[in-house]
TIMI-258054 format. One record per residue (C-alpha): residue number from 0; residue in one letter; x, y, z. Coordinates in nm, 4 decimals, m for minus. Layout:
REM TIMI-258054
<rec NUM; A; <X; Y; Z>>;
...
REM end
This chain:
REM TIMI-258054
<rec 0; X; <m12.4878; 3.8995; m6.4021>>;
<rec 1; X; <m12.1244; 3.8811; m6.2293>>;
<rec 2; X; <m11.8245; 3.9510; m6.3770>>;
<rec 3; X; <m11.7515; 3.5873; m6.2446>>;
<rec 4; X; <m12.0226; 3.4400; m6.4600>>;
<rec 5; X; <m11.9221; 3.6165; m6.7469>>;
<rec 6; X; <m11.5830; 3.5029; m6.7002>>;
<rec 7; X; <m11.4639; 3.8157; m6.8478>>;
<rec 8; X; <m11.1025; 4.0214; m6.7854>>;
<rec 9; X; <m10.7913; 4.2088; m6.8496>>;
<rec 10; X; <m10.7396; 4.1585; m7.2537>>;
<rec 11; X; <m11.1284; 4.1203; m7.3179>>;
<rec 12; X; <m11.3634; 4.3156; m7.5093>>;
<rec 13; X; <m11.7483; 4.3024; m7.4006>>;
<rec 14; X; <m12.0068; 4.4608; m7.6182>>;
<rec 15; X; <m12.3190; 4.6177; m7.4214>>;
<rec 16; X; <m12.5920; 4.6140; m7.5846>>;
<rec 17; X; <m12.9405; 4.7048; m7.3548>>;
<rec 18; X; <m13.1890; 4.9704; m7.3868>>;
<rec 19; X; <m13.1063; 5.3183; m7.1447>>;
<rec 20; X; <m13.1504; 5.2535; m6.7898>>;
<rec 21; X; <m13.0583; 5.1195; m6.4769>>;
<rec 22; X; <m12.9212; 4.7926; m6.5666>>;
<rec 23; X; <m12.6091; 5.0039; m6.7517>>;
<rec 24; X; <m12.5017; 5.0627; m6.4128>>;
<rec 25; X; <m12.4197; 4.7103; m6.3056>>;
<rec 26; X; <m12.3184; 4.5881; m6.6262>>;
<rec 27; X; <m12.0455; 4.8870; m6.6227>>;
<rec 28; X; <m11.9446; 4.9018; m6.2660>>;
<rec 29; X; <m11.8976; 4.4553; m6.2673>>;
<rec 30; X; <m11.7006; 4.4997; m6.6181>>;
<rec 31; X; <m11.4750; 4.8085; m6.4982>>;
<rec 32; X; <m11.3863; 4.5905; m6.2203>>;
<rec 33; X; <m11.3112; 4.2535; m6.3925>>;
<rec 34; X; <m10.9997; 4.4744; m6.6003>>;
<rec 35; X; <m11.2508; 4.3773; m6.9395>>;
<rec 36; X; <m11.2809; 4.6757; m7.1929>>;
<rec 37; X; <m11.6324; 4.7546; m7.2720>>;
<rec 38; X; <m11.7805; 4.8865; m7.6012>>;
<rec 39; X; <m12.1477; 5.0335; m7.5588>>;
<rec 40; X; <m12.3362; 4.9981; m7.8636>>;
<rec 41; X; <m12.6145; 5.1572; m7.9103>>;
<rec 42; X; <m12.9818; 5.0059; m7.9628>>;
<rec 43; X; <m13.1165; 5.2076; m8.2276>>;
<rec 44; X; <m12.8611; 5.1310; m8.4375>>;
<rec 45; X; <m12.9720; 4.8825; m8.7506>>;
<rec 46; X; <m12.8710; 4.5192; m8.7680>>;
<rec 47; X; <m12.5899; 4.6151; m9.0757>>;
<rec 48; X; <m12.4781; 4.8876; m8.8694>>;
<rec 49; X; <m12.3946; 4.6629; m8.5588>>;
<rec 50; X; <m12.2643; 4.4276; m8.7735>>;
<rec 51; X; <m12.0148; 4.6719; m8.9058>>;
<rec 52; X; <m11.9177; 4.8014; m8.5687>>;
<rec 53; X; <m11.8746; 4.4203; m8.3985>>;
<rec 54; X; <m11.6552; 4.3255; m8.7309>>;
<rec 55; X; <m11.4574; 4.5463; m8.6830>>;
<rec 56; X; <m11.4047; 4.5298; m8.3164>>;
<rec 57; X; <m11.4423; 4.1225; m8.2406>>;
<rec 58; X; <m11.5675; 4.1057; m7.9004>>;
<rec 59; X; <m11.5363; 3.8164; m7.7199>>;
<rec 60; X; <m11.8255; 3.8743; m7.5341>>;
<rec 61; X; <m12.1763; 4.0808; m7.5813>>;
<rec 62; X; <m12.4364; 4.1618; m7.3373>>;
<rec 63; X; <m12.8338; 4.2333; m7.4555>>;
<rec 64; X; <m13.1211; 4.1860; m7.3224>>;
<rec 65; X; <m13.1591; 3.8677; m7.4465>>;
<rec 66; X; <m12.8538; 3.7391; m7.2224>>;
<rec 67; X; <m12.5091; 3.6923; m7.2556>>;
<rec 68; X; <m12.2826; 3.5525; m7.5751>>;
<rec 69; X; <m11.9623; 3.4144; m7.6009>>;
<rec 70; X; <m11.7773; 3.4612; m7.9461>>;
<rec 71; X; <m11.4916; 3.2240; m8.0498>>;
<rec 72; X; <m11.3775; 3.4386; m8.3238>>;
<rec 73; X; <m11.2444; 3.7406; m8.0717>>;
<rec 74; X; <m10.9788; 4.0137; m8.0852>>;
<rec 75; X; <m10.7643; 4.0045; m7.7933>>;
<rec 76; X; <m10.7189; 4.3788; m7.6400>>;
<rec 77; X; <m10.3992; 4.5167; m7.4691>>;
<rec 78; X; <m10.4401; 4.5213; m7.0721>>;
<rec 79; X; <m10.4411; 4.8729; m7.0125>>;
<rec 80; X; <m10.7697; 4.9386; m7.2610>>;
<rec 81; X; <m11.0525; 5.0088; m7.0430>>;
<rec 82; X; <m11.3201; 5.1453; m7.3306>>;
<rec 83; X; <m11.3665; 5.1409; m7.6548>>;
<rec 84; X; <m11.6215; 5.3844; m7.8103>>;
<rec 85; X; <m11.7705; 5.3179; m8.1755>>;
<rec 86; X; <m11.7897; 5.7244; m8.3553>>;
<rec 87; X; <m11.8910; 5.8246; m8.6611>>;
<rec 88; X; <m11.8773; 6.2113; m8.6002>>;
<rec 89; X; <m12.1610; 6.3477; m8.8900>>;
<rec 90; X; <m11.9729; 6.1177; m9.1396>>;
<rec 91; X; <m12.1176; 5.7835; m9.0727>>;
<rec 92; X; <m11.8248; 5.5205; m9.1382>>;
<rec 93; X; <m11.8141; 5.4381; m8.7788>>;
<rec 94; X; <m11.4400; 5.4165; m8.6668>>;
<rec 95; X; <m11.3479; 5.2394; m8.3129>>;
<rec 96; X; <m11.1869; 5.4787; m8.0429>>;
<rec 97; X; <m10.9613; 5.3228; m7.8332>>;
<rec 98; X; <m10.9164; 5.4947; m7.4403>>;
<rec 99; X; <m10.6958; 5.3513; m7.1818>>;
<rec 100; X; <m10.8057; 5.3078; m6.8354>>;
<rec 101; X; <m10.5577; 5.5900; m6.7352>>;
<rec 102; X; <m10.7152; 5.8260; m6.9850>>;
<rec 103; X; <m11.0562; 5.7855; m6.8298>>;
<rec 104; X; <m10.9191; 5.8226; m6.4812>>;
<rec 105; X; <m10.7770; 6.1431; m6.5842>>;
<rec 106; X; <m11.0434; 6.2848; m6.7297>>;
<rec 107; X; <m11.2974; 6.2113; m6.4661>>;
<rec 108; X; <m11.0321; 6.3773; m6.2443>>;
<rec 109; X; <m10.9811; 6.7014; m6.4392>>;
<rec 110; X; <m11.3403; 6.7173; m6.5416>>;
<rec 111; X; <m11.3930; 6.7198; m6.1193>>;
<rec 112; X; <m11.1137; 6.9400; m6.0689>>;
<rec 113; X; <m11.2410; 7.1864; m6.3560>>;
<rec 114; X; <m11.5896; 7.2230; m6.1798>>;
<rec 115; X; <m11.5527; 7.1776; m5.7860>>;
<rec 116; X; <m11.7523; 6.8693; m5.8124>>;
<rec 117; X; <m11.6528; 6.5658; m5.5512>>;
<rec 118; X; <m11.6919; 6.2139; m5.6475>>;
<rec 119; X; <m11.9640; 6.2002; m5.4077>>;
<rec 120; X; <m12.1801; 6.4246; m5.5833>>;
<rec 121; X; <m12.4761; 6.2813; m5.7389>>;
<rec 122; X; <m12.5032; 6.2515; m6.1073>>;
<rec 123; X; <m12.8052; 6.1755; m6.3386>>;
<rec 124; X; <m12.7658; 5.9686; m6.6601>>;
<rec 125; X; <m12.9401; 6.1406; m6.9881>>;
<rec 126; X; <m12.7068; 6.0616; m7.2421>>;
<rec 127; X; <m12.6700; 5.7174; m7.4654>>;
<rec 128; X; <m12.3760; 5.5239; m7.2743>>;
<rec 129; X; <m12.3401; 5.4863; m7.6534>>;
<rec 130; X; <m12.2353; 5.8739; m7.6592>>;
<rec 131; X; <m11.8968; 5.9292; m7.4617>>;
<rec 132; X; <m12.1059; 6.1986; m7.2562>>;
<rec 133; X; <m12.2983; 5.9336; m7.1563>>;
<rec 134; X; <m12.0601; 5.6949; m7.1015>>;
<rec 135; X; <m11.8244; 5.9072; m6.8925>>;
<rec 136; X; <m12.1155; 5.9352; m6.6253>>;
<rec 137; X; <m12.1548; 5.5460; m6.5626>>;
<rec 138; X; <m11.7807; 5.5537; m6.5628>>;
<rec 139; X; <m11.8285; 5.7955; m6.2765>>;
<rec 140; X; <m11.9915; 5.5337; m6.0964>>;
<rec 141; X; <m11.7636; 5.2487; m6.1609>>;
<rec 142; X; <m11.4314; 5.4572; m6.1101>>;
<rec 143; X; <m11.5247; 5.6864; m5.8670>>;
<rec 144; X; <m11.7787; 5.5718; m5.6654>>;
<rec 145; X; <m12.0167; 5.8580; m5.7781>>;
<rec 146; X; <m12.3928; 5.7809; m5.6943>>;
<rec 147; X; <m12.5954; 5.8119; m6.0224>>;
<rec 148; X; <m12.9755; 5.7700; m6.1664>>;
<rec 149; X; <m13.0141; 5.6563; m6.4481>>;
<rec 150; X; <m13.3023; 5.7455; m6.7071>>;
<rec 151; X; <m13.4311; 5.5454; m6.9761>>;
<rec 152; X; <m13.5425; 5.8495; m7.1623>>;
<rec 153; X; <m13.4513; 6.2658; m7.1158>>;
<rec 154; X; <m13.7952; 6.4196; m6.9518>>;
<rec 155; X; <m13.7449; 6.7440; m6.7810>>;
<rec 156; X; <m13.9604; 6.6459; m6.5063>>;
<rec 157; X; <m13.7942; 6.3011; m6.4894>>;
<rec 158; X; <m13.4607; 6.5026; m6.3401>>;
<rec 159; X; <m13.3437; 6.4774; m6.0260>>;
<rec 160; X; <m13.2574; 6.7916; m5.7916>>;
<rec 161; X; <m12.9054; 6.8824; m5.7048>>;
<rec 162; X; <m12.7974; 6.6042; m5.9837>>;
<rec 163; X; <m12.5197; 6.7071; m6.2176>>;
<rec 164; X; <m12.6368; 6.6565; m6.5837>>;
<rec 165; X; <m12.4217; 6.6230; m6.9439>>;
<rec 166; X; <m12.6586; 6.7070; m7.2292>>;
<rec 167; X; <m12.6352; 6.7953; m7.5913>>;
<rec 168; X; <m12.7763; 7.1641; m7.6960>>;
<rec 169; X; <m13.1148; 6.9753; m7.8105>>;
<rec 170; X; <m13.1478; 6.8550; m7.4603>>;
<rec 171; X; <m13.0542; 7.1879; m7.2827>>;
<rec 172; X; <m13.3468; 7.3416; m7.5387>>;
<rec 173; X; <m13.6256; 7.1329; m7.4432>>;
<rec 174; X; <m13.5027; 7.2161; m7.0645>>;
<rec 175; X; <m13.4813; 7.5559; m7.1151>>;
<rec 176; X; <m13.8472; 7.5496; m7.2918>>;
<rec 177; X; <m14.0141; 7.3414; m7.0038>>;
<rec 178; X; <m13.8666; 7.4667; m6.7175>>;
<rec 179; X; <m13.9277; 7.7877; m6.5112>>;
<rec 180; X; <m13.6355; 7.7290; m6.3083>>;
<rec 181; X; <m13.2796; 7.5232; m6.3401>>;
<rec 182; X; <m13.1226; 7.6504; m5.9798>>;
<rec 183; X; <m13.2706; 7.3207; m5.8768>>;
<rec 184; X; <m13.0169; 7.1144; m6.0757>>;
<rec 185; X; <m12.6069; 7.0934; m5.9952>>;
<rec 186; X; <m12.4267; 7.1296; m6.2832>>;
<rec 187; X; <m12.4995; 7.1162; m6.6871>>;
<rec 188; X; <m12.2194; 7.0316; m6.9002>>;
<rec 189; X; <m12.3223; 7.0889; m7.2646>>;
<rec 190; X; <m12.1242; 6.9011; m7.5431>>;
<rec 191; X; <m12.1604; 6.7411; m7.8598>>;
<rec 192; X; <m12.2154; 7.0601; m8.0138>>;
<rec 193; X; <m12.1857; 7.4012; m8.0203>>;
<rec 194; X; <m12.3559; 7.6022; m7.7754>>;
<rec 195; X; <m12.5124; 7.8986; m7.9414>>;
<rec 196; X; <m12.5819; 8.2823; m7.7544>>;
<rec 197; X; <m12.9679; 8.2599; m7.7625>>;
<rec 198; X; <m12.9473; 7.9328; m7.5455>>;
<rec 199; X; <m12.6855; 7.9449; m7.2878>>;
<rec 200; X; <m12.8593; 8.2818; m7.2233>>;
<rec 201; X; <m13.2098; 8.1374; m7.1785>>;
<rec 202; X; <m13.0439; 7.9184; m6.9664>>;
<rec 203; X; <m12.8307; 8.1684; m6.7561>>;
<rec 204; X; <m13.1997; 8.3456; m6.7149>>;
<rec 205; X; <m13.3481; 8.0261; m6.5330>>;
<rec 206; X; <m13.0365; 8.0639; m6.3227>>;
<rec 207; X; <m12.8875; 7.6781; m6.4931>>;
<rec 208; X; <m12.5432; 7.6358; m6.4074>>;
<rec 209; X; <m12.4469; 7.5758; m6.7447>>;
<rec 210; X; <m12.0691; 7.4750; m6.9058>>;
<rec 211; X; <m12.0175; 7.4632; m7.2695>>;
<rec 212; X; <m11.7717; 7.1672; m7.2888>>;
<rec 213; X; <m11.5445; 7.0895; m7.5967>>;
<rec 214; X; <m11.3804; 6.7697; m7.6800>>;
<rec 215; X; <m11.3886; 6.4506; m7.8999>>;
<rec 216; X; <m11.4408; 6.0800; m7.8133>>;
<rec 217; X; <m11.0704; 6.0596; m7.9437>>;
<rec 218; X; <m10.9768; 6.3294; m7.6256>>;
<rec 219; X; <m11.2007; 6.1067; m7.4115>>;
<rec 220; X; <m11.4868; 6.3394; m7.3848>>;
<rec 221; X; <m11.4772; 6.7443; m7.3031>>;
<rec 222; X; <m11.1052; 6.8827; m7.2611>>;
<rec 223; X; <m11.1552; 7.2423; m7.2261>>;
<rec 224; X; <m11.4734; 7.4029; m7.0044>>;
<rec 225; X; <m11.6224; 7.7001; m7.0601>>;
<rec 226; X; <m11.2618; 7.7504; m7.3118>>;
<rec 227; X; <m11.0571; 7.6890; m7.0358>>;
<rec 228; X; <m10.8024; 7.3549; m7.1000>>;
<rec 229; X; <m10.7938; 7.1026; m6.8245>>;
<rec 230; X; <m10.4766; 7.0838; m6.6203>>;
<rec 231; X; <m10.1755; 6.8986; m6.8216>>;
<rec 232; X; <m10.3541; 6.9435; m7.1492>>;
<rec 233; X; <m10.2514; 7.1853; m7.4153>>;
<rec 234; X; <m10.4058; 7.3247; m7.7234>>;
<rec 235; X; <m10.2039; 7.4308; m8.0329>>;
<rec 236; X; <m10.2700; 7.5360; m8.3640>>;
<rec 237; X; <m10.1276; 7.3615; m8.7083>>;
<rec 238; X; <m10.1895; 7.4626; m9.0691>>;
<rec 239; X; <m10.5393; 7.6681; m9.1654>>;
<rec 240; X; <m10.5974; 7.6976; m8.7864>>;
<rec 241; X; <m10.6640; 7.3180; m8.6984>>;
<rec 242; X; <m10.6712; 7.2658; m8.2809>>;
<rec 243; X; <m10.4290; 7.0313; m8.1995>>;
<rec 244; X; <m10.4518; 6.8583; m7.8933>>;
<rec 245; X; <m10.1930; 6.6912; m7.6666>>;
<rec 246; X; <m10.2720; 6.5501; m7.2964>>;
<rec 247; X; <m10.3158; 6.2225; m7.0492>>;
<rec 248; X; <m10.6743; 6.2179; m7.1961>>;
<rec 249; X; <m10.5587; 6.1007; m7.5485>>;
<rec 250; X; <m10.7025; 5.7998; m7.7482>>;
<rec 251; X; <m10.4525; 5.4974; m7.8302>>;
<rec 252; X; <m10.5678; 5.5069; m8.1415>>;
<rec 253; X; <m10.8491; 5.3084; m8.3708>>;
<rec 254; X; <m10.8899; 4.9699; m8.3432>>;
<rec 255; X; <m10.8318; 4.7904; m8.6658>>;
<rec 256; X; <m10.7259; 5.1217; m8.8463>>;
<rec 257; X; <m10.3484; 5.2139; m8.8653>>;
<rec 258; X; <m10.3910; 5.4311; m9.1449>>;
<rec 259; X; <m10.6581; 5.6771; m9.0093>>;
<rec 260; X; <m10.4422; 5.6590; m8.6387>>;
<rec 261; X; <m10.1517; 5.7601; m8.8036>>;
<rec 262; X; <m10.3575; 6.0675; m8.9681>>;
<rec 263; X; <m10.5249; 6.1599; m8.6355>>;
<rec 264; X; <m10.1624; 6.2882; m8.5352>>;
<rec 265; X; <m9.8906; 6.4861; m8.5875>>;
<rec 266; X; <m9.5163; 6.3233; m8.6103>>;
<rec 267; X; <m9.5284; 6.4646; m8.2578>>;
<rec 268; X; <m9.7932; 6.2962; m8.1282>>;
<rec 269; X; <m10.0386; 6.5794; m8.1146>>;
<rec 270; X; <m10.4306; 6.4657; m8.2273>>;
<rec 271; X; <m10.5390; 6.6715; m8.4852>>;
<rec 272; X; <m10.8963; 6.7783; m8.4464>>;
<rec 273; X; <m11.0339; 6.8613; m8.7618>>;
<rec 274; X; <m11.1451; 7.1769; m8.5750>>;
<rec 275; X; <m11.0314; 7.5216; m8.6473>>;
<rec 276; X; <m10.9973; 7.7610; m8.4142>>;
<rec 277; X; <m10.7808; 8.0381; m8.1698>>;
<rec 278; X; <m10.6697; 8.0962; m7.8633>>;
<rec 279; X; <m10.7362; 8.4183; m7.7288>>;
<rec 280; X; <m10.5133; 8.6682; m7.4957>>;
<rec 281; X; <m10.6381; 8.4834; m7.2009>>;
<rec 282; X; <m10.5575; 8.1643; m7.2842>>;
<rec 283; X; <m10.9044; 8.0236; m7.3501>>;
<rec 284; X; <m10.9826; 7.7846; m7.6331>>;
<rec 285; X; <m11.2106; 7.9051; m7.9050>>;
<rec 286; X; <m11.3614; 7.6679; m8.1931>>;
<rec 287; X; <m11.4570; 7.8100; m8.5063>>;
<rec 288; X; <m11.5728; 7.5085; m8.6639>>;
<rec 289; X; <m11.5179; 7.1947; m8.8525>>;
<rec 290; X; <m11.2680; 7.2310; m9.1061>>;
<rec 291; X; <m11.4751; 7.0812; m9.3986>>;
<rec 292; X; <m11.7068; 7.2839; m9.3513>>;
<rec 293; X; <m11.5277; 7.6131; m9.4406>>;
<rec 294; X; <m11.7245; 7.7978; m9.6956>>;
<rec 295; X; <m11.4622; 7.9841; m9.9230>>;
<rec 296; X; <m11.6680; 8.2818; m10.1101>>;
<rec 297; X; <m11.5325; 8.4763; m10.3260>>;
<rec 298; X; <m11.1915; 8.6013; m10.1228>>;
<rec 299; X; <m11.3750; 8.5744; m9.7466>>;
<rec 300; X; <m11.4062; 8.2797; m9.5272>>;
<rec 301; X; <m11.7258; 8.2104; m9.3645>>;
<rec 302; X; <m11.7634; 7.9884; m9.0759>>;
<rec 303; X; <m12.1090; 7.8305; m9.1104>>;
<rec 304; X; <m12.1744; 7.8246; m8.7369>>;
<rec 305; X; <m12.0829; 8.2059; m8.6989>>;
<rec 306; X; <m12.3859; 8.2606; m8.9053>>;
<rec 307; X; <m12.6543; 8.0001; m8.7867>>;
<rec 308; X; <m12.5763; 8.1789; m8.4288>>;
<rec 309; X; <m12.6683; 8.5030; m8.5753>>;
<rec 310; X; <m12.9783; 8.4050; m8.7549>>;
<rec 311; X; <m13.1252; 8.1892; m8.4866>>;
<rec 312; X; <m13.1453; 8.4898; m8.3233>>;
<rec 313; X; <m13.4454; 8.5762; m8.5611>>;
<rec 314; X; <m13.7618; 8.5464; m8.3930>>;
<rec 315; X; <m13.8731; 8.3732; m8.7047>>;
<rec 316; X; <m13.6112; 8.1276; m8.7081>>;
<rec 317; X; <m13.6709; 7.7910; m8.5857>>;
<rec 318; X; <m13.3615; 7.6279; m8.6337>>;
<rec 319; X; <m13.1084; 7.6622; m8.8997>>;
<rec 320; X; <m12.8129; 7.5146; m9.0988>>;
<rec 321; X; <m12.5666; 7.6663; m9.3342>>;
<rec 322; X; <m12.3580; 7.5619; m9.5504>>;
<rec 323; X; <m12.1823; 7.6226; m9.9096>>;
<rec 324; X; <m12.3058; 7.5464; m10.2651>>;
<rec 325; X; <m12.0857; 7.5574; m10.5820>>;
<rec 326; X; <m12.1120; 7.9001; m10.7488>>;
<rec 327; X; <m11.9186; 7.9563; m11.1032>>;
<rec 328; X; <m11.8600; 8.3289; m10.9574>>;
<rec 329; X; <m11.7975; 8.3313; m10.6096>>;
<rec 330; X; <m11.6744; 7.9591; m10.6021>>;
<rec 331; X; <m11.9579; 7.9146; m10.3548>>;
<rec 332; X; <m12.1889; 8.0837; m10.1983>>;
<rec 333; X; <m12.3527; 8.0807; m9.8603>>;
<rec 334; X; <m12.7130; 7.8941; m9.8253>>;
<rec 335; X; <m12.9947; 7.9003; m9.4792>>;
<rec 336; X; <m13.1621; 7.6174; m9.4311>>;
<rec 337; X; <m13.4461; 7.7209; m9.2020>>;
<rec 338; X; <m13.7019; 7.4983; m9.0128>>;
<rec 339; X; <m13.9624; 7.8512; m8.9925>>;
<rec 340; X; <m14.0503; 7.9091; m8.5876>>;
<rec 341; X; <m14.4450; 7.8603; m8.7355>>;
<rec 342; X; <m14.5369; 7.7184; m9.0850>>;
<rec 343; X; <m14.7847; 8.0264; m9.1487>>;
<rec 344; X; <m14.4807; 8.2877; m9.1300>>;
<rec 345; X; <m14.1815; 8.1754; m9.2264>>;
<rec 346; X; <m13.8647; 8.4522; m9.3085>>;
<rec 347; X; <m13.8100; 8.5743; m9.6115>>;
<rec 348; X; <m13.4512; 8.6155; m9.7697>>;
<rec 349; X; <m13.4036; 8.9461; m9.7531>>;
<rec 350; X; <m13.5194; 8.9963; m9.3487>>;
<rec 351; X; <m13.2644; 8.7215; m9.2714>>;
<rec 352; X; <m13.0151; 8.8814; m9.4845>>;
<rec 353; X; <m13.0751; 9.2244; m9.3101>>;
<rec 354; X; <m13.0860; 9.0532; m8.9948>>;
<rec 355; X; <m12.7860; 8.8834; m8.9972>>;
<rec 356; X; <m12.5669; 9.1941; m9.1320>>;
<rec 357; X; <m12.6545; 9.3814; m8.7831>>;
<rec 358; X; <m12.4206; 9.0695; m8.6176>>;
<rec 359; X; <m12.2094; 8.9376; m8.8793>>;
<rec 360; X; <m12.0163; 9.0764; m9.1834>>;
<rec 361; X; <m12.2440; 9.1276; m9.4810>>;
<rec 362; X; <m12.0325; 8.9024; m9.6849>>;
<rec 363; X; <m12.1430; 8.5829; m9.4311>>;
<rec 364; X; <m12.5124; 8.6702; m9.4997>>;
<rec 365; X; <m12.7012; 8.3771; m9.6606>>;
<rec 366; X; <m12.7661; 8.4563; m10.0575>>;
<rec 367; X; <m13.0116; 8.1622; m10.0811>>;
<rec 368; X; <m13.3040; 8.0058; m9.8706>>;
<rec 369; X; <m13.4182; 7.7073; m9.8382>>;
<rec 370; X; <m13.7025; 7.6763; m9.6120>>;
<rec 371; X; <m13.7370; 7.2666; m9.4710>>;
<rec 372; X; <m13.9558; 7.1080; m9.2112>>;
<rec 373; X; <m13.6497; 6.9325; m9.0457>>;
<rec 374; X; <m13.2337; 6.9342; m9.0310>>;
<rec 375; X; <m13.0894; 6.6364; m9.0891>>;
<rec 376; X; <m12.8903; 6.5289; m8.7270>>;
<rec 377; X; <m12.7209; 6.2608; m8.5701>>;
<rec 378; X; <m12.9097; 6.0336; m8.2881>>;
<rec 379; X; <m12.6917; 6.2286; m8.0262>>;
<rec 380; X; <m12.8078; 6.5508; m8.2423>>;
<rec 381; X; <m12.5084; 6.6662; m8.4166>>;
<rec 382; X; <m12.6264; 6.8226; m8.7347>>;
<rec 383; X; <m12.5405; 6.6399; m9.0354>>;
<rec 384; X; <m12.4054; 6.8769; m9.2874>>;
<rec 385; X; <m12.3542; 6.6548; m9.5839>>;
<rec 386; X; <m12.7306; 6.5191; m9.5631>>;
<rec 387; X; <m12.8612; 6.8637; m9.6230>>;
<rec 388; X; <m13.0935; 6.8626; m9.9363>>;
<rec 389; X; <m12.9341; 7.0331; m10.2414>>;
<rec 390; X; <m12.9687; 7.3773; m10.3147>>;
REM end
């Protein structure tokens, strides 16, 4: 394919649709350069669930494997849109993110600038290009000139030395657990989710060069490394501690959906988050957690991932999820969900309870258990909070 064939440019919107791999790489780099936008979509996704995503959006082109497709019934997008990302965050109504070609730029640039990394640095590709993680890394290629592998699954062994990597935390775990030694690898960004004690110290120990990113597909990936803000972006906090963000790295908005743009910002033009959080003496940006998912007990507030850091601590602890259930006397209270390390020994209430009081206040300690064979997650593996089984 050729962006001549395709016939594609500034004001178009193409669809990608192929399986991980190589062929992302052309398909990016030719579309970049023909001034189209491009919306990834990704494969695994159900027919009704693409269908939602292309209504929405009106491409007048798609890629797949089956070849190319023109659409007469097409949105026409402003010049300066370079991507559009479909995101559905843990709530799954997906909503179209809309990132100008100057917003990528800069964030490739500050993301560079933030780590030491040239654009002539290698780069391997683990992520979906569905996931902005993912994406950014091709976009490396086709804006930078970076030279990049891509894989058409995450394997350990499949990873290139001296490559710089972006993972989620499930990624970085199955590293961390089948790898003797990360020195071999450039540098990990970690996003998508938080990165909790037990892991970024497991990696530190295999001496991985590991930085816990935060950001949103609506701040065009990670905006603050390691809590430290890129250059020309600044953090702020509104009402009940929501991060507000303002910066070159911004969204436009979402395509088709005035009223939820409008509620992403402030009359100032700040994006709201939905994340609460500080900043500390030093200037660096800490998250606390998703703002729905404050669990109000009694007169305390408990962050649930405060908590699932402590107890996956516990060597009998698996993997964990908390979160609040409805409680005439405390208004809620705070519940574990625990995938046991083995099935013959799973914890008991009270150890986690005792175990978790050594690291957090005793009020944040779980009052129910739930023990469950799996946690409900995104395909990017964001936990899914509101799929947890009731108490």
């Amino acid at each position: 394919m050729t962006h001549e064939s395709l016939g594609a440019g500034p004001g178009d919107l193409v669809a990608i649709r192929l399986p991980p791999g190589p062929a992302w790489i052309g398909a990016v780099g030719r579309l970049w350069d023909s001034g189209a936008a491009i919306l990834p979509i990704d494969p695994r996704l159900t027919a009704s669930e693409t269908r939602a995503i292309f209504d929405k959006a009106q491409p007048g082109y798609s890629l797949s494997q089956e070849g190319l497709t023109l659409h007469t019934e097409s949105r026409a997008m402003p010049a300066e849109v370079g991507l559009i990302m479909a995101t559905s965050g843990t709530g799954g109504t997906p909503k179209l993110v809309e990132l100008t070609r100057e917003a990528v730029a800069a964030g490739l640039d500050a993301s560079n600038a933030a780590t030491g990394i040239s654009a002539g640095e290698p780069w391997c590709l683990c992520l979906s290009p569905a996931h902005i993680g993912g994406m950014l890394v091709l976009l490396r290629s086709a804006v930078l000139g970076t030279p990049i592998v891509a894989l058409e699954r995450f394997d350990a062994d499949l990873l290139p030395g001296d490559s710089h990597v972006s993972l989620v935390p499930a990624m970085l775990h199955r590293l961390v657990a089948k790898v003797r030694d990360l020195s071999g690898l450039g540098t990990i960004l970690v996003g998508g989710g938080g990165l909790d004690r037990r892991l970024a110290g497991g990696a530190a120990a295999l001496r991985g060069k590991v930085v816990s990113t935060y950001g949103l597909t609506e701040t065009c990936g990670g905006v603050a490394y390691d809590g430290r803000l890129f250059a020309d972006t600044g953090a702020r906090l509104g009402p009940d501690d929501e991060v507000q963000i303002a910066g070159p790295t911004l969204m436009n908005g979402y395509v088709s959906d005035p009223h939820a743009t409008a509620e992403a910002f402030t009359l100032d033009g700040w994006l709201r988050t939905g994340d609460a959080g500080a900043v500390d003496a030093e200037g660096l940006l800490q998250i606390h957690g998703r703002l729905d998912d404050l669990i109000r007990t009694g007169a305390e507030k408990v962050w649930p991932q405060e908590v699932e850091a402590a107890l996956r601590e516990h060597p009998k602890v698996g993997d964990v999820a908390v979160s609040g259930r409805p409680d005439d006397e405390w208004g809620s209270i705070v519940v574990a969900y625990v995938v046991p390390a083995t099935i013959d020994d799973p914890p008991a209430l009270d150890e986690l309870r005792d175990f978790a009081t050594e690291r957090v206040a005793r009020f944040k300690a779980p009052r129910e258990l739930i023990l469950v064979p799996d946690l409900p997650k995104t395909v990017s593996g964001k936990l899914r909070r509101s799929a947890l089984p009731s108490a």
